[in-house]
C-alpha positions as CSV (number, residue, x, y, z in Angstrom):
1,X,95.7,83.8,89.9
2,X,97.2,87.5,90.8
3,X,94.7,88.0,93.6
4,X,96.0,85.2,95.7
5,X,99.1,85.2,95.3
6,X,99.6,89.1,95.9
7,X,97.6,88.2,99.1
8,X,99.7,85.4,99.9
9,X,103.1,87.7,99.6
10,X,101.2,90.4,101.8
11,X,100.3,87.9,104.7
12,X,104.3,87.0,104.1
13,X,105.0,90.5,104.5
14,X,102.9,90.7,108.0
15,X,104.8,87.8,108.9
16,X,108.3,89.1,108.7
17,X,107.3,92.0,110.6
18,X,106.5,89.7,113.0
19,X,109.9,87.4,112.8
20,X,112.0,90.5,112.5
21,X,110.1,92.2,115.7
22,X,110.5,89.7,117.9
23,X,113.9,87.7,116.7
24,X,116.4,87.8,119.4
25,X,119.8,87.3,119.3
26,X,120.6,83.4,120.1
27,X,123.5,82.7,122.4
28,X,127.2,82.5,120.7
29,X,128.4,79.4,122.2
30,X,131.6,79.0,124.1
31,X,133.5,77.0,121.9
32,X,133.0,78.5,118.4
33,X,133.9,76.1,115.5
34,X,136.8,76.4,113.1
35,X,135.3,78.5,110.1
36,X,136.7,78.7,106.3
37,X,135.3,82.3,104.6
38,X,135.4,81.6,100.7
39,X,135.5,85.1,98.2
40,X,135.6,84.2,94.8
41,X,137.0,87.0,92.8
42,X,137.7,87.8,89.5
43,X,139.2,91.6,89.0
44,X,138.0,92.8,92.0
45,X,140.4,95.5,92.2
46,X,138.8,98.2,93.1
47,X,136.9,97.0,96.3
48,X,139.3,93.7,97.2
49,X,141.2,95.7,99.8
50,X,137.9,96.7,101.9
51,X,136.6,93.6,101.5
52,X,139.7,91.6,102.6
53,X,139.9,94.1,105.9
54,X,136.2,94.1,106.4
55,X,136.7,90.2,107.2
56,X,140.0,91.2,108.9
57,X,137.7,93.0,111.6
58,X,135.4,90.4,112.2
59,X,134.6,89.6,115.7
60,X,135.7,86.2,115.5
61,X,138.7,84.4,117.1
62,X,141.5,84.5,114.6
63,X,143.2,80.9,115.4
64,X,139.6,79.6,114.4
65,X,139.6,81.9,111.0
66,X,140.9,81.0,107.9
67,X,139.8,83.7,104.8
68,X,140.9,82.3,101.4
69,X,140.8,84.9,98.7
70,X,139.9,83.1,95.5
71,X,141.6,84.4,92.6
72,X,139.8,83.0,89.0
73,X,142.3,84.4,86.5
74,X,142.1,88.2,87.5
75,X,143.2,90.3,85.2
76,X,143.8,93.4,87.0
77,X,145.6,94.1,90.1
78,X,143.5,91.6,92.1
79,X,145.9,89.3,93.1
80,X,148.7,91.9,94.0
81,X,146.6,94.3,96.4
82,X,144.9,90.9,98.2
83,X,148.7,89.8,99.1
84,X,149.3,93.0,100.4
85,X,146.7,92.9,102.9
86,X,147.6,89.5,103.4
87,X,150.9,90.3,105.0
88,X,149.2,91.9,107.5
89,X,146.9,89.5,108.4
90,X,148.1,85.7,108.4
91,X,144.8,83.9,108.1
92,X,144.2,85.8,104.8
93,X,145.6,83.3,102.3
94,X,145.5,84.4,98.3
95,X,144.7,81.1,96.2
96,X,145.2,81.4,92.1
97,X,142.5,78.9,90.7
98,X,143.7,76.7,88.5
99,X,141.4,75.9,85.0
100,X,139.1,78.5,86.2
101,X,136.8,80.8,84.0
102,X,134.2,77.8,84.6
103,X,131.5,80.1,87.1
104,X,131.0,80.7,90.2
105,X,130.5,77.4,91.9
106,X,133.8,75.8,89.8
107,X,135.7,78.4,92.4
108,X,133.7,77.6,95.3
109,X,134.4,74.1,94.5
110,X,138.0,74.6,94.0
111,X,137.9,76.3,97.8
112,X,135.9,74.0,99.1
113,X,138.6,71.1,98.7
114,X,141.4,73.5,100.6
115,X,139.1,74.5,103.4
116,X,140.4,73.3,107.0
117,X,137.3,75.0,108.9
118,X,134.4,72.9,110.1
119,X,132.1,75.8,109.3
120,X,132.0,77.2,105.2
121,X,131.0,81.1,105.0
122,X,131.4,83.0,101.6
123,X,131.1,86.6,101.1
124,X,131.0,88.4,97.4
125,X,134.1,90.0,96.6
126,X,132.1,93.6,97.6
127,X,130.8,92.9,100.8
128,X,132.0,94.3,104.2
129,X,130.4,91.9,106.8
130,X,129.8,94.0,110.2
131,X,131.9,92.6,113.0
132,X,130.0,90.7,114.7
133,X,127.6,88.8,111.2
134,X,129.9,85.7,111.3
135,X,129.4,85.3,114.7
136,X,125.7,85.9,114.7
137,X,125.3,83.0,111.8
138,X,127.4,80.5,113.6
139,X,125.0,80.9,116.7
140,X,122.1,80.0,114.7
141,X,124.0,76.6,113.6
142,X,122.1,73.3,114.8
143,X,121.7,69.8,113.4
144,X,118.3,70.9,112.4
145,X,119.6,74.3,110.4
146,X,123.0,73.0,109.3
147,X,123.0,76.2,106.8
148,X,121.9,80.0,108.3
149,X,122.3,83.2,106.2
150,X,122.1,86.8,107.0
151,X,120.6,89.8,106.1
152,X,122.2,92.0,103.2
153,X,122.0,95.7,102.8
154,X,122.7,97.9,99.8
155,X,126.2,99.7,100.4
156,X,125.6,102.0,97.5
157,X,121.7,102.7,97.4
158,X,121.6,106.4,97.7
159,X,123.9,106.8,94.3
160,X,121.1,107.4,92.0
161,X,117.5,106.4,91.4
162,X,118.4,102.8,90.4
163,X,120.6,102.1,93.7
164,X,117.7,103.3,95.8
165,X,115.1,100.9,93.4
166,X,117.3,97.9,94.1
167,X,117.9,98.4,97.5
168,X,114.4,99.0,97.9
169,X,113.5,95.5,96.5
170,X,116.2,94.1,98.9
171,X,114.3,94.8,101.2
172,X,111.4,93.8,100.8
173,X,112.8,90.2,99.4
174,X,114.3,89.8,102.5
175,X,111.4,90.8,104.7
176,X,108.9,88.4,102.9
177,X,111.1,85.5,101.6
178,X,113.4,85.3,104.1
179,X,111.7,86.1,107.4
180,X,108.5,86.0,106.0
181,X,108.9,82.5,105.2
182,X,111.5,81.7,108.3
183,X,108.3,82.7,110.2
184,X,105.8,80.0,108.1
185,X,108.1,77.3,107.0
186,X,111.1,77.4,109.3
187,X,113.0,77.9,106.6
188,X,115.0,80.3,104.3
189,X,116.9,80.2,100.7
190,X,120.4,80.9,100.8
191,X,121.8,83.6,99.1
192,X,124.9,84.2,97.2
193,X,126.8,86.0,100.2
194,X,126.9,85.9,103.8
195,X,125.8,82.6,104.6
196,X,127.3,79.6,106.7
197,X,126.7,76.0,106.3
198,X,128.8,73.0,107.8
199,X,131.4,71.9,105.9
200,X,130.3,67.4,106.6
201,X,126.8,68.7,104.8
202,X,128.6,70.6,101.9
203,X,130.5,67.8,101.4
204,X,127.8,65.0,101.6
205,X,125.7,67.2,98.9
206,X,129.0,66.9,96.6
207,X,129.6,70.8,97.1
208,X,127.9,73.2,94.9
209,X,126.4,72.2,91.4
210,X,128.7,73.8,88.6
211,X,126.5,73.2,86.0
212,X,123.8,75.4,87.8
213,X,122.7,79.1,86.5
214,X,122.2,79.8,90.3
215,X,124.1,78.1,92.1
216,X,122.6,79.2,95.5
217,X,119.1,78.3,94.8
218,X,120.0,75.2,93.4
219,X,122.2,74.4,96.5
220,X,119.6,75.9,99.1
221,X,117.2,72.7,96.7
222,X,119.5,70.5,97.8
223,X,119.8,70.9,101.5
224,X,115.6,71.6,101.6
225,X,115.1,67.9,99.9
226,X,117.7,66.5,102.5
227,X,114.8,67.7,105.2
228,X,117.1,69.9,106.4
229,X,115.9,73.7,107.3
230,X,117.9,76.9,106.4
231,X,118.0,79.6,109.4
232,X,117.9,83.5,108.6
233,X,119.0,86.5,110.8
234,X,118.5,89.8,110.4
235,X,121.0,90.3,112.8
236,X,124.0,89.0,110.7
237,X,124.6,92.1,108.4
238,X,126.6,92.4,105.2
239,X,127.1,95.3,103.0
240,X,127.3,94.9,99.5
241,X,128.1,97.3,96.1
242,X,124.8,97.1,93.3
243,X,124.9,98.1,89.7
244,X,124.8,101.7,88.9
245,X,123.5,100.9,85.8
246,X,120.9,100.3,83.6
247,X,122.8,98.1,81.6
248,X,124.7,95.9,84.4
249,X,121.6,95.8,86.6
250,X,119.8,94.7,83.3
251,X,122.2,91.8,82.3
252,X,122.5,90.8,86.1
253,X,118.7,90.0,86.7
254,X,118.9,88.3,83.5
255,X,121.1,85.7,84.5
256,X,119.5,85.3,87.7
257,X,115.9,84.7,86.0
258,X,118.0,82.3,83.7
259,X,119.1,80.7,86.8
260,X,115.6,80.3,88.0
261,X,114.2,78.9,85.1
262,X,117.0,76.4,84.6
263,X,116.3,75.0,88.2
264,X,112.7,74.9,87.2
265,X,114.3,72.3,84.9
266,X,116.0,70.5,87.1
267,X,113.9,70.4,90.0
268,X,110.4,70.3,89.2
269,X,110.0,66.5,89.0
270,X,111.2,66.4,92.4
271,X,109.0,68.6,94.3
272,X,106.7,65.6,95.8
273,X,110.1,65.0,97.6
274,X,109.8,68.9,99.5
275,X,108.5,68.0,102.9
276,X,105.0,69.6,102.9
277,X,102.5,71.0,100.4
278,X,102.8,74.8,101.8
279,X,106.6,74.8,101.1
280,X,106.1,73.7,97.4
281,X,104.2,75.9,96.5
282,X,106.1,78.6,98.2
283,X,109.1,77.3,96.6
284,X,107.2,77.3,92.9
285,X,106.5,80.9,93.7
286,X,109.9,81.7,94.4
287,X,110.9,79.9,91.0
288,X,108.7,81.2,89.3
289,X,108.8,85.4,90.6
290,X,110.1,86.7,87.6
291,X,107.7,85.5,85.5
292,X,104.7,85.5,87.7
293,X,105.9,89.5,88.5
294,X,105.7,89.9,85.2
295,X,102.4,88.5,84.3
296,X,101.0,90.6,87.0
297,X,102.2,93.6,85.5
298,X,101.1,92.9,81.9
299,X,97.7,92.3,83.0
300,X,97.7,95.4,85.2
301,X,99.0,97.3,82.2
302,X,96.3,96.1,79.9
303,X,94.0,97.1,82.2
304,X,95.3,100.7,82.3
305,X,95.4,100.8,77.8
306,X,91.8,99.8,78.3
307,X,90.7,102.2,80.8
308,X,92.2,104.9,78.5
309,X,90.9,103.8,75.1
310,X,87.1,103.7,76.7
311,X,87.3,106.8,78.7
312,X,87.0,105.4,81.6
313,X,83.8,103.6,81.0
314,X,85.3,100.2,82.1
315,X,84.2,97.3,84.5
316,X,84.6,97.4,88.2
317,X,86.5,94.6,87.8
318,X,89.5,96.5,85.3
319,X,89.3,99.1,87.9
320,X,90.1,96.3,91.0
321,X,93.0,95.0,89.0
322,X,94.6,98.6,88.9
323,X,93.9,99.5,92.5
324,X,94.7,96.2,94.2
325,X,98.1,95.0,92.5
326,X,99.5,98.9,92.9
327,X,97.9,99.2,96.3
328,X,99.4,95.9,97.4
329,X,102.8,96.5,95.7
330,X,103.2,99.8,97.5
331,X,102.0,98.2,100.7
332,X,105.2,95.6,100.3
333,X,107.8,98.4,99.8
334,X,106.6,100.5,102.8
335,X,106.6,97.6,105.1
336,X,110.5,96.5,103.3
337,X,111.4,100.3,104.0
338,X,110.3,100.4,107.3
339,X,111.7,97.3,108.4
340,X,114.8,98.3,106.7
341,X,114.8,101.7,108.8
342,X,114.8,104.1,105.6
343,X,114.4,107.0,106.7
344,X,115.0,109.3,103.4
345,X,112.0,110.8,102.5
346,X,112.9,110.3,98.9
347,X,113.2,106.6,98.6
348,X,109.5,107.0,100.2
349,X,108.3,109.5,98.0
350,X,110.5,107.6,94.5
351,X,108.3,104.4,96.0
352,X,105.2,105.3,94.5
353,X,106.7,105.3,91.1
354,X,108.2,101.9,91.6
355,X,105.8,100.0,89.8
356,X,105.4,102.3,86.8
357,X,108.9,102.3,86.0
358,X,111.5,99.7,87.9
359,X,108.8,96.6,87.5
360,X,108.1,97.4,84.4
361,X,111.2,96.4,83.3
362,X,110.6,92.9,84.9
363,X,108.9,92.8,81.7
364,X,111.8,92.2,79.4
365,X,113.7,90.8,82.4
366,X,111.4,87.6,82.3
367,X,111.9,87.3,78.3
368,X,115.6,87.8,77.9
369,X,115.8,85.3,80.7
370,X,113.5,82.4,78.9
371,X,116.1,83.6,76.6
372,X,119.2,83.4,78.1
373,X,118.1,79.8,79.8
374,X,117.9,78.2,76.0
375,X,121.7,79.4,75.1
376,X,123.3,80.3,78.7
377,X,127.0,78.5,79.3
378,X,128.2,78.3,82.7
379,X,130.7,80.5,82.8
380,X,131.9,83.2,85.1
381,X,129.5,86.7,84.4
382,X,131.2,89.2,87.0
383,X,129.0,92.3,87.9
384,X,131.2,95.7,87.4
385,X,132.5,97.4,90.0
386,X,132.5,100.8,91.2
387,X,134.7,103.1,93.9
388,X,132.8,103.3,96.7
């Protein structure tokens, strides 16, 4: 089972090389649509005020922009610095959510019902969108992609070994199952930042599930089974702040295999409804990563105890599990660092360790997750912020 489906995420690799390479930059229409940004936030202090003038600079005509800053019970300065910005810039409005502490999607919802734009974007309360991302994903709009999202890059990643692991793995996740699979199945998954979709679509789908772990892969579910596509641009660029810890980057990728396995739940009986074979199975794999990572890496690892406790007198067979899944993994992260345009000869050189130490971890990831999915409530679980 690990053979082919390392394969298959290698000739996904080759293929976003290929996407990336030769995307180019669709027209921005002349009469751009109305468009609503939503930012939930929940003590955002420290990096509101970027944020809030990051979207400020957006290339995008102001009488058609309306940025509504959701505020879910923040109990730091949050609220205060966001109206201060606001005076400055009248399309910013600050909206306190009422009954929140609910998630994610609860505040989404609660924007969603006091957008006036045609178009929905929403940004994490960390991201600085470049100037011209908004416009880039509007271009991409069609009645065939009613949803496109954009590329993100790591803000933070040269802060310590972790950052650079992470924004290694960005990378590559958005090399092979974004453009990778843009360039096979026409189609991406939506994120949980810098993405548009039209706001008669959102609506129709009954806006974004609050009882969901992840509510952007159950919502990019949604729109997929609708036989709708979902467009992805490299071009459209976001910045965005990742844990600096252990610990946070730990109970983060919990929640997020939690999420995957509760939409496993929900959405497995449905997959005959996914229009073609190739796509199910793609989206299985990407349900299923954490766990099918993980099984990869236990299997490599008993490999390796074997190889040491018979002195190397093991099959060729032990020996072709060792080479190929490290072989192919490093493959992966050169082609994500290349197409990312790292140039640091560290994050090349800290590359080779990858797999011996950051995807080991995906070990305990996958359990605490199984975990997590038997207990998990669907409540608000804000990643800490640093200064940046």
């Amino acid at each position: 089972m690990i053979y082919p489906i390392f394969v298959y995420y290698i000739v996904l690799t080759i293929a976003g090389l290929r996407y990336n390479s030769r995307f180019k930059r669709p027209e921005i229409p002349e009469e751009l649509p109305s468009v609503t940004i939503l930012i939930p936030a929940r003590n955002e202090g420290l990096v509101i005020r970027d944020t809030l003038r990051a979207m400020a600079n957006l290339d995008y005509p102001k009488d058609k922009l309306e940025v509504l800053l959701l505020d879910d019970g923040s109990t730091d300065d949050t609220a205060k610095i966001a109206e201060e910005v606001s005076k400055d810039y009248p399309f910013i409005k600050v909206i306190r959510v009422e009954g929140g502490g609910s998630g994610k999607s609860y505040v989404l919802n609660y924007g969603l019902k006091l957008a006036k734009g045609e178009v929905i974007a929403v940004y994490d309360a960390d991201n600085r969108p470049e100037p011209g991302a908004l416009k880039d994903l509007v271009a991409m709009l069609s009645d065939e992609t009613p949803a496109v999202t954009g590329k993100v890059k790591t803000m933070n990643w040269n802060r310590n070994i972790l950052t650079r692991f992470i924004c290694m793995e960005y990378l590559y996740f958005q090399l092979a199952g974004q453009a990778g699979k843009s360039k096979f199945y026409k189609t991406a998954i939506l994120p949980g930042t810098n993405f548009v979709i039209r706001k008669e679509l959102l609506e129709e789908l009954g806006g974004w599930d609050e009882e969901a772990l992840a509510e952007d892969l159950e919502l990019s579910f949604r729109i997929i089974l609708t036989g709708k596509k979902i467009a992805y641009t490299p071009l459209a660029v976001t910045w965005e702040q990742e844990p600096e810890s252990l610990r946070v980057w730990f109970r983060q990728r919990t929640r997020w295999a939690a999420g995957n396995v509760h939409t496993v739940k929900e959405y497995v009986k449905r997959f005959k409804e996914i229009p073609s074979w190739g796509l199910r199975f793609d989206l299985f794999l990407t349900l299923m990563v954490y766990y099918l990572l993980a099984m990869a890496v236990i299997v490599a690892d008993v490999a390796f105890v074997a190889l040491l406790l018979t002195s190397g007198s093991v099959t060729w067979f032990t020996w072709s599990v060792l080479g190929f899944v490290y072989l192919a993994f490093l493959l992966e992260i050169f082609a994500g660092l290349y197409d990312g345009k790292i140039k640091s000869p560290g994050c090349w050189l800290l590359a080779l360790l990858m797999y011996h130490t950051y995807s080991q971890i995906w070990i305990l990831i996958s359990l605490a997750g199984l975990w997590e999915a038997r207990r998990a409530k669907k409540v608000w679980y804000k990643t800490p912020r640093t200064a940046v």
